[in-house]
C-alpha positions, -999 to 999 in steps of 0.1 A, spaced: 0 0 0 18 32 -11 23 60 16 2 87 20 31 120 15 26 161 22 22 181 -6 42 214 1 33 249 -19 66 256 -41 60 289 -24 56 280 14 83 291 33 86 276 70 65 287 100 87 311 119 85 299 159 75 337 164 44 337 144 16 331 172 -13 339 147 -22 328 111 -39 341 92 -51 334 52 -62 368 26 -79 362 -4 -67 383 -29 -86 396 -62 -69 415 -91 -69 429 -120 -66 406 -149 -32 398 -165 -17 411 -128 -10 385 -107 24 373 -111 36 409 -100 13 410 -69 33 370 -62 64 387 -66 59 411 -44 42 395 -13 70 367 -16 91 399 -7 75 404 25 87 388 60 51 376 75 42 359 42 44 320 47 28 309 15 13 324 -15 -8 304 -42 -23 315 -75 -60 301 -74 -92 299 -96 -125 307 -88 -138 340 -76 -105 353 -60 -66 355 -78 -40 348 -50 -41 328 -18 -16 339 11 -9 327 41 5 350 70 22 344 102 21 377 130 26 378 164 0 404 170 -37 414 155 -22 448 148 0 435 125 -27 420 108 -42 448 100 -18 471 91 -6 446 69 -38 437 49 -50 472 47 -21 490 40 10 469 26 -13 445 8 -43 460 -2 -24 490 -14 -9 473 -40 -13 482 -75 -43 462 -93 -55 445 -56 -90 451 -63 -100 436 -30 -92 415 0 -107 387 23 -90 377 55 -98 350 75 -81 345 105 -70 310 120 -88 298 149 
């Protein structure tokens, strides 16, 4: 019976022992934009894992903070003022 094995994001970069909170954003663009938005949230420190996706939203991310404030300032500011985010969703890991 063949053994079950983890499938790893080629863009997940190791939990940091700091990072108490988790958090994933859903990212919409504009079209023909998302590799540059990748490139640059791969740039920034609390960024674990970023995935292209389908569906109703562009980009996956996964972030790891140690506070809420972070969060926030993060999302609103860094992330969602990049060029061609159209919107954000954050959901925050229980």
């Amino acid at each position: 019976m063949p053994r079950s094995t983890s499938v790893k994001s080629k863009t997940e970069k190791p939990l940091a022992a700091e990072s108490g909170l988790r958090a994933y954003v859903l990212i919409q663009t504009t079209p023909g934009r998302v590799e540059g938005i990748i490139r640059s949230l791969k740039r920034m420190p609390a960024v674990l894992s970023v995935d292209p996706v389908t569906g109703p939203y562009d980009i996956v991310v996964m972030l790891g903070l140690s506070e809420v404030h972070q969060l926030s300032q993060l999302v609103a500011g860094t992330i969602g003022g990049l060029r061609a985010v159209t919107r954000t969703t954050t959901l925050i890991c229980a």
